[in-house]
N, C-alpha and C positions, 0 to 999 in steps of 0.2 A: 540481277536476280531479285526475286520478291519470295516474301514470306510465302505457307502454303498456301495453296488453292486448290478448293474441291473438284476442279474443271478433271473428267477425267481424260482428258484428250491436253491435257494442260504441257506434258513433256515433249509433244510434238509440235505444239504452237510456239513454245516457249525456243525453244530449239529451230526450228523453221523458220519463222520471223526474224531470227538474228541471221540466217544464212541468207533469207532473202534479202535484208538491208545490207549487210553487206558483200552481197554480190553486185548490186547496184553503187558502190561506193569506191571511187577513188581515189590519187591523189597524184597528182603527176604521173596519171596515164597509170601508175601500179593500181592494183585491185585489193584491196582488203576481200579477207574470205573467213569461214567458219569449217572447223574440221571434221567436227562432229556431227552427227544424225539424230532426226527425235528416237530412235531406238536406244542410242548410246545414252540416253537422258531418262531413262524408264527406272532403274535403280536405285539412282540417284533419289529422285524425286518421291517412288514410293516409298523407300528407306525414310528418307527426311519428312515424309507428310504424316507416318505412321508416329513416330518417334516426335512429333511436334503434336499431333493428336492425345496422344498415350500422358505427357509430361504436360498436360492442360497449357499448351502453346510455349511453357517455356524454354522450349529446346531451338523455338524460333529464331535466334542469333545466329546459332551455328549451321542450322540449312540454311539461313538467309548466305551466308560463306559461303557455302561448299555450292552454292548456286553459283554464285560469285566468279568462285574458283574455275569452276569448272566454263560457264560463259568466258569469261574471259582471258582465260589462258589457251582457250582453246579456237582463238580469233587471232585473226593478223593480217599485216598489212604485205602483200608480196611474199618475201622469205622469213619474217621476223616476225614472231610471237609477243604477246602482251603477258603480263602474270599479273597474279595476285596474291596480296600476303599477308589478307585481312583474318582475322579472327573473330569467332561469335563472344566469346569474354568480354575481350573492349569494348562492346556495346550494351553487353545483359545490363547490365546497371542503367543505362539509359531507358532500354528498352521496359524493366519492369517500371519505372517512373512514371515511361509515359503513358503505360497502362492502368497502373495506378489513379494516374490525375486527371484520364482524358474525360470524366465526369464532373469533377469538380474547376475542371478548365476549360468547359464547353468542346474539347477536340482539341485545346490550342496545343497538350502536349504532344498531341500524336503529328502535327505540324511540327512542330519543336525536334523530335524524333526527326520525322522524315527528311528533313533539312540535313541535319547531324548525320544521320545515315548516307544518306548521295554524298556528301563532303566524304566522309570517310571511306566510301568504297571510292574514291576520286585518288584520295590521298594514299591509299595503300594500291592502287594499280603502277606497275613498271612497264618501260619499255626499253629491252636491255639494262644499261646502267642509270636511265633515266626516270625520273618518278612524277608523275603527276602531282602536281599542289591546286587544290580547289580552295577557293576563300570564299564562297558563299556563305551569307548571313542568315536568321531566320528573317530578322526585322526587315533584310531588303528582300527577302522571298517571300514574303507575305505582301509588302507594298507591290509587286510586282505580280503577284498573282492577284491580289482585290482590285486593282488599274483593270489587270487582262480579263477580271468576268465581268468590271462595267465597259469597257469595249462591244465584248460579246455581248451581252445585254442590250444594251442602247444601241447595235448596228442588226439586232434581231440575228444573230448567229455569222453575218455576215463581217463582221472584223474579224473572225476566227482566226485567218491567217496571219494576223497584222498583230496579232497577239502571240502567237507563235515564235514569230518573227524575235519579239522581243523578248521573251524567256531564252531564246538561244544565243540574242546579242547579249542578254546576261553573264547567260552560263559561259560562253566562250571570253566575254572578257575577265571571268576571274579562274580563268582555268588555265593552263602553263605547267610546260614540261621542264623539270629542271634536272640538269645534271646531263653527261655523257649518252647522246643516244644514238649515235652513228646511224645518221640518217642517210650518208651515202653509200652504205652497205645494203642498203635495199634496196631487191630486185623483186620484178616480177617470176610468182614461183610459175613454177611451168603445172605444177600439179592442180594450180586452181581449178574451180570448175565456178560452173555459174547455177544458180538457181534453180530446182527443179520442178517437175509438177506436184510433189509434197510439200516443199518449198514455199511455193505459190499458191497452194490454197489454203496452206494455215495462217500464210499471211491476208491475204483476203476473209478470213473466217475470224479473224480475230482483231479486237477495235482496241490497240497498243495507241502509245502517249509517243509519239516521237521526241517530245520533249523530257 
């Protein structure tokens, strides 16, 4: 989930693009899926965008949550659901911070911020009795993204991928499921379905960060 966005076609992109990625993804032959629809995502989002509008963005925490929430407990791999059990509170205090200082710190708070935020929606996602633990830093997410734009840079757009490559071999080496998560209780659900043509075009119409 992300803070608002004026995009008004934003709840069907946002929603679409996760069902299209994960109708493309599996894992031992099972299918990760997405249960919801960009319609089921219309409420949500105008509720949250009005109310993050109205309270001069500081209600932002808590639809960044309920974004949250709702992506990702509403994703799964075969028959087994993901949760979340993030709250916008635990971050307001960061969040007016890095608002705060992202003047006086040329943007570095709102880096500082968005580090702390992916960690923590990392940290608070389960899977069954198990929970994700993220250890990213900001200091090593900053060396690792100023490396990946002179890549990009100096290969004229052409390391792109090779730069990718290594924010994920990041991300995935400080990322780890810990605790009880009965991984051999997952089956392929029979209800999956695959990607559709709403699906497919909001992902094609919309230029997302795989990373």
């Amino acid at each position: 989930g992300r803070f608002a966005t004026a995009d008004g076609k934003a709840h069907f992109a946002v929603v679409g693009t996760r069902r299209y990625r994960l109708s493309r993804t599996t894992w031992r032959g099972i299918h990760f899926n997405f249960q919801k629809r960009g319609k089921d995502y219309i409420g949500l989002f105008l509720g949250g965008y009005f109310l993050t509008v109205i309270t001069l963005f500081l209600y932002g925490p808590w639809f960044d949550a309920k974004n949250c929430k709702f992506l990702i407990s509403n994703s799964r791999i075969g028959n087994r659901n993901f949760d979340y059990d993030g709250n916008g509170k635990d971050l307001f205090g960061s969040y007016l911070v890095a608002i705060l200082l992202f003047i006086p710190t040329l943007y570095i708070s709102l880096f500082w911020f968005f580090v702390k935020r992916k960690r923590y929606v990392w940290n608070h996602t389960t899977f069954g009795e198990a929970r994700f633990n993220c250890t990213i830093t900001t200091w090593d997410m900053f060396k690792l993204y100023f490396v990946n734009a002179l890549i990009v840079v100096f290969t004229l757009g052409f390391g792109a991928p090779w730069a990718k490559v290594r924010t994920l071999n990041y991300l995935s080496a400080n990322l780890t499921l810990d605790g009880k998560a009965d991984i051999e209780a997952v089956v392929q659900d029979a209800q999956s379905d695959s990607a559709t043509g709403e699906e497919l075009s909001t992902f094609l119409d919309l230029d997302f960060d795989l990373g």
